[in-house]
Backbone as CSV, one residue per row, in Angstrom:
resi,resn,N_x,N_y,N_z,CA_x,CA_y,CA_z,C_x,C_y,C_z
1,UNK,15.646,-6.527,-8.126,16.382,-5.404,-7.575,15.418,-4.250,-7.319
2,UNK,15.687,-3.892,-6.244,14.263,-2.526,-5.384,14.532,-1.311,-6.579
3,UNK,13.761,-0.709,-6.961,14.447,0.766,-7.202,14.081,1.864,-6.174
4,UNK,15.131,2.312,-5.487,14.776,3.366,-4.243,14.581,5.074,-4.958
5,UNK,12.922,5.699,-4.353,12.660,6.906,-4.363,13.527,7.760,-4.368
6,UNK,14.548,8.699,-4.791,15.495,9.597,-4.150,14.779,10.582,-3.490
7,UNK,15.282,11.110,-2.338,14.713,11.824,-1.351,15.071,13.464,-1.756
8,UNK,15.013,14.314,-2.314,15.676,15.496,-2.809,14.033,16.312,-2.440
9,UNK,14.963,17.287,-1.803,13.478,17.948,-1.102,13.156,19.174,-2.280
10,UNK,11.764,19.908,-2.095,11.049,19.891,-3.251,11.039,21.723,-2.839
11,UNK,11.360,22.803,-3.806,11.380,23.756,-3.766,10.175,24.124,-4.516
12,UNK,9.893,24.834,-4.043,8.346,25.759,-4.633,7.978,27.121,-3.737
13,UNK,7.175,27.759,-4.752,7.251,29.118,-4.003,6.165,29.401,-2.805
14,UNK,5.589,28.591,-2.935,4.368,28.205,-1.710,4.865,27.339,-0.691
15,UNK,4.608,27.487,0.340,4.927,26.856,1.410,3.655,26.349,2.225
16,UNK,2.711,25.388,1.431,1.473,24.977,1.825,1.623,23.357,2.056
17,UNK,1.011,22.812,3.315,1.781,21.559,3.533,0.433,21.127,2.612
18,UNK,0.140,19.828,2.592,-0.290,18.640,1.856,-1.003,18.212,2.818
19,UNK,-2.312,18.064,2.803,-3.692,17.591,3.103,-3.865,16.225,2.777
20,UNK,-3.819,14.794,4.253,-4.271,13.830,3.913,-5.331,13.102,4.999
21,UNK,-5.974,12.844,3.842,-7.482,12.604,4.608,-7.674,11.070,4.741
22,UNK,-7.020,10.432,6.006,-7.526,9.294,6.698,-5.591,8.802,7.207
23,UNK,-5.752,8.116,7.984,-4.561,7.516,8.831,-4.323,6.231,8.141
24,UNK,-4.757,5.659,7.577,-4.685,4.122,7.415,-3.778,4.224,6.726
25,UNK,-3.344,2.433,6.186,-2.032,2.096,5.489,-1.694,3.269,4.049
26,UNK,-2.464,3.298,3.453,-2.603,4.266,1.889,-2.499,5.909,2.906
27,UNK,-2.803,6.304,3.598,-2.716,7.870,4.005,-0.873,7.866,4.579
28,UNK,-0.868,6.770,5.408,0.682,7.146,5.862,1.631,6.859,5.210
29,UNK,1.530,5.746,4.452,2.329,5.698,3.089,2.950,7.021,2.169
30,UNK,1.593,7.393,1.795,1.632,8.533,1.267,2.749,9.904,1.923
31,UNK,2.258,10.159,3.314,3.069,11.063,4.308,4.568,10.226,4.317
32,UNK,4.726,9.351,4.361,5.861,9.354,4.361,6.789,9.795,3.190
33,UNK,5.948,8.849,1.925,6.806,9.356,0.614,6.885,10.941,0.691
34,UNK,5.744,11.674,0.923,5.771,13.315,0.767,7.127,13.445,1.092
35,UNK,7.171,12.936,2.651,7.761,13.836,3.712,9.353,13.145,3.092
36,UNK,9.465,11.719,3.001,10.817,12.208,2.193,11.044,13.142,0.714
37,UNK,10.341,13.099,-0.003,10.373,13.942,-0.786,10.311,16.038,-0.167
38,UNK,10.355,15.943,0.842,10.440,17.586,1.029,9.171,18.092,1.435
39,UNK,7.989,17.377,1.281,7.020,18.175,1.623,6.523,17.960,2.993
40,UNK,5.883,19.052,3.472,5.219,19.126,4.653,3.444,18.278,4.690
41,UNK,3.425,17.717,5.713,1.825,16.779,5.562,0.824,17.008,6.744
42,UNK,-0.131,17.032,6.186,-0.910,17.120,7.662,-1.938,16.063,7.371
43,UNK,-1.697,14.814,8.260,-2.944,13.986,8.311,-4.262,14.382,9.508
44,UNK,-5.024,13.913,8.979,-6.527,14.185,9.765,-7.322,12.623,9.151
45,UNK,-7.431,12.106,10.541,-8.121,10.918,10.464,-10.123,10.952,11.544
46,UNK,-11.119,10.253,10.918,-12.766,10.246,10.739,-12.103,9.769,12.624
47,UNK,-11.734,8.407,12.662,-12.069,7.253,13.662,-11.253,7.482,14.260
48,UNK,-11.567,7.522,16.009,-10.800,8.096,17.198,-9.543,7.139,17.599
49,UNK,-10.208,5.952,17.271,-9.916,4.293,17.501,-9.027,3.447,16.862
50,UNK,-7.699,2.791,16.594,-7.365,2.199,15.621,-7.685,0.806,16.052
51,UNK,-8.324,0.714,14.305,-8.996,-0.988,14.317,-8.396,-1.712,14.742
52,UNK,-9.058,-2.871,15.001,-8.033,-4.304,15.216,-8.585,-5.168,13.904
53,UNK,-9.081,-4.747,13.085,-9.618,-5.594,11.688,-8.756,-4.515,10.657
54,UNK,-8.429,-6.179,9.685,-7.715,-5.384,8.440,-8.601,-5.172,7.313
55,UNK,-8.422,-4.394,6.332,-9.245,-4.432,5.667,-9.270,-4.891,3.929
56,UNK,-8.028,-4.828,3.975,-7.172,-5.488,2.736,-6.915,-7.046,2.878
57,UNK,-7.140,-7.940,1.475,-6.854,-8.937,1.288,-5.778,-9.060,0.618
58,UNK,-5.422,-8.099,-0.394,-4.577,-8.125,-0.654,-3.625,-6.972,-1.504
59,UNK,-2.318,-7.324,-1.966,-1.500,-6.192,-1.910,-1.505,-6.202,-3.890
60,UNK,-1.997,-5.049,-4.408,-2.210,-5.041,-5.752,-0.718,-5.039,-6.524
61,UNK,-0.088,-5.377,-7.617,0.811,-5.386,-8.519,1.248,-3.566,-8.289
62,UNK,0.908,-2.542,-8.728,1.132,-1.022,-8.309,1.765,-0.322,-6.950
63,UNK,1.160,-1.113,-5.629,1.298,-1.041,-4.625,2.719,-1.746,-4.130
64,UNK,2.663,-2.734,-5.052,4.021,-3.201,-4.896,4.955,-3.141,-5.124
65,UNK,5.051,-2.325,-6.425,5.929,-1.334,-7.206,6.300,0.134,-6.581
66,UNK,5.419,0.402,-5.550,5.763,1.908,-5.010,6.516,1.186,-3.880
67,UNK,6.035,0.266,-2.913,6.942,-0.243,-2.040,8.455,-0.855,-2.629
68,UNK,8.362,-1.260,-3.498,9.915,-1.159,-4.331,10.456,-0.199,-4.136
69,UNK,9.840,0.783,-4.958,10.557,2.276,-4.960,10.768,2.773,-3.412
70,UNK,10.134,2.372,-2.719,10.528,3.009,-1.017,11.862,2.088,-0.346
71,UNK,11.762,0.982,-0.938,12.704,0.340,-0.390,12.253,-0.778,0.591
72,UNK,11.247,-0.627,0.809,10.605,-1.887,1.639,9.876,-3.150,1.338
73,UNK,9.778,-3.132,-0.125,9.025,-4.520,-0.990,9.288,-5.547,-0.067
74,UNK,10.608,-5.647,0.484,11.279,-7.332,0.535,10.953,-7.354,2.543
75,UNK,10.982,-6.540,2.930,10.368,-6.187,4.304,8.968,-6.780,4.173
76,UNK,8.248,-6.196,3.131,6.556,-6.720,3.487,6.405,-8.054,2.979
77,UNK,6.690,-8.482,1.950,6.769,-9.457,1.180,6.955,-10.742,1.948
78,UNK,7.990,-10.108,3.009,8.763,-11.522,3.668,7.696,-11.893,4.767
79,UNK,6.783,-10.612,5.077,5.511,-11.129,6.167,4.039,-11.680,5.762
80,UNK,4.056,-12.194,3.890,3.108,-12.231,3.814,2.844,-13.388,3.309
81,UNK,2.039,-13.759,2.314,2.001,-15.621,1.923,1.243,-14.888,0.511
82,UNK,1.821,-15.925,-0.495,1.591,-15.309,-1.997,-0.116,-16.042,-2.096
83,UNK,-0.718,-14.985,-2.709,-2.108,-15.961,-3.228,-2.374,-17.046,-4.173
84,UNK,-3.000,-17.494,-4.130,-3.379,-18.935,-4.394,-4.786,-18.933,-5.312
85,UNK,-5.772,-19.893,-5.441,-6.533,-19.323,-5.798,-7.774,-19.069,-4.960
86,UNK,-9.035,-18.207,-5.166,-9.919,-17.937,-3.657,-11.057,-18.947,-3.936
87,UNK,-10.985,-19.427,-2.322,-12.227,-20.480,-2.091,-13.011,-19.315,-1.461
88,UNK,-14.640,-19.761,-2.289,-15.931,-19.153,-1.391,-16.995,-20.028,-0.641
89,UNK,-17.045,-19.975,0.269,-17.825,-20.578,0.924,-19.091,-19.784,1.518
90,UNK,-20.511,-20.781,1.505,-21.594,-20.156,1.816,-22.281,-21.867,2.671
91,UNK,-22.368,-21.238,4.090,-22.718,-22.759,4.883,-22.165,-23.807,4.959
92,UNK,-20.766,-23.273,5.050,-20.121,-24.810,5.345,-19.709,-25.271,3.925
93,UNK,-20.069,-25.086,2.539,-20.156,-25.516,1.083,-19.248,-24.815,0.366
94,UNK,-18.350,-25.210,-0.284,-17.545,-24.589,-0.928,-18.497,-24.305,-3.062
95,UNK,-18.735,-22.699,-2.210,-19.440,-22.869,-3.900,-18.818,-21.833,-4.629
96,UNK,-17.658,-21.339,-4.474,-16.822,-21.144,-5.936,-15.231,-20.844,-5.718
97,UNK,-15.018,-21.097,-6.838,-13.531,-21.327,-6.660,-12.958,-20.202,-7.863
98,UNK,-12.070,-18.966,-7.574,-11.665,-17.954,-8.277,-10.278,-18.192,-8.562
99,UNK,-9.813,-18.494,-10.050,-8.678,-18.188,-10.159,-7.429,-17.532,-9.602
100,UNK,-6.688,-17.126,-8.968,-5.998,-16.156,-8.675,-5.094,-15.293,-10.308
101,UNK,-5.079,-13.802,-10.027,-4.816,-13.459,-11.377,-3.116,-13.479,-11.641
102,UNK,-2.745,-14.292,-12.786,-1.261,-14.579,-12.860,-0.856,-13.740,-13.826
103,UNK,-0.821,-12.551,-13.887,-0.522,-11.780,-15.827,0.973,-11.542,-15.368
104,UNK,1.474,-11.134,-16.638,2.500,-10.623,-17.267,2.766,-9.435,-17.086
105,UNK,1.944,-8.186,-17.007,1.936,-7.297,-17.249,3.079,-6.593,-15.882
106,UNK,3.065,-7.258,-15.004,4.068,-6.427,-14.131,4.997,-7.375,-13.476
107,UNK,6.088,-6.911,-13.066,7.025,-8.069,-12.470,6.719,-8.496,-10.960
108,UNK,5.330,-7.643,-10.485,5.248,-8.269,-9.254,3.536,-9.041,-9.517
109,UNK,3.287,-9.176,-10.238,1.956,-9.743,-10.193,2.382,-11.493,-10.338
């Protein structure tokens, strides 16, 4: 079951928006939670260009817990493929093979 952010906008005696430094998945994330939460955001992104390379392999246990709380876990989840464990290859040779990490410690790991 998701637990959703409540959106209750944020009183304070300053009226200074929130400084975020880069566009990518983690900066707009962020602007969004602000911005439902009440605050004002100003992103400023380095690169003129948006990539066509991703840069994430994968989506950490934490990350998946805030997308809970937004309400979209089961949105991303449903576009992605669970990990396994990682093959490395160097020339064609498969020379190591990494567990994938299975803990306890969170209900999405």
């Amino acid at each position: 079951m998701e637990k959703k952010i409540q959106a209750t906008p944020h009183t304070s005696p300053l009226n200074v928006p929130i400084l975020i430094s880069g566009a990518g998945p983690t900066g707009l994330f962020a602007a969004i939670l602000l911005t439902k939460l009440g605050h004002t955001c100003r992103i400023i992104e380095h690169h003129l260009e948006i990539s066509p390379l991703s840069k994430a392999l994968i989506i950490h246990a934490r990350t998946m817990k805030m997308f809970s709380m937004a309400g979209i876990l089961n949105s991303i989840t449903s576009q992605g493929a669970h990990l396994s464990d990682i093959h490395t290859y160097f020339g064609g040779k498969l020379t190591l093979i990494l567990p994938a990490l299975r803990g306890t410690e969170s209900e999405h790991s």
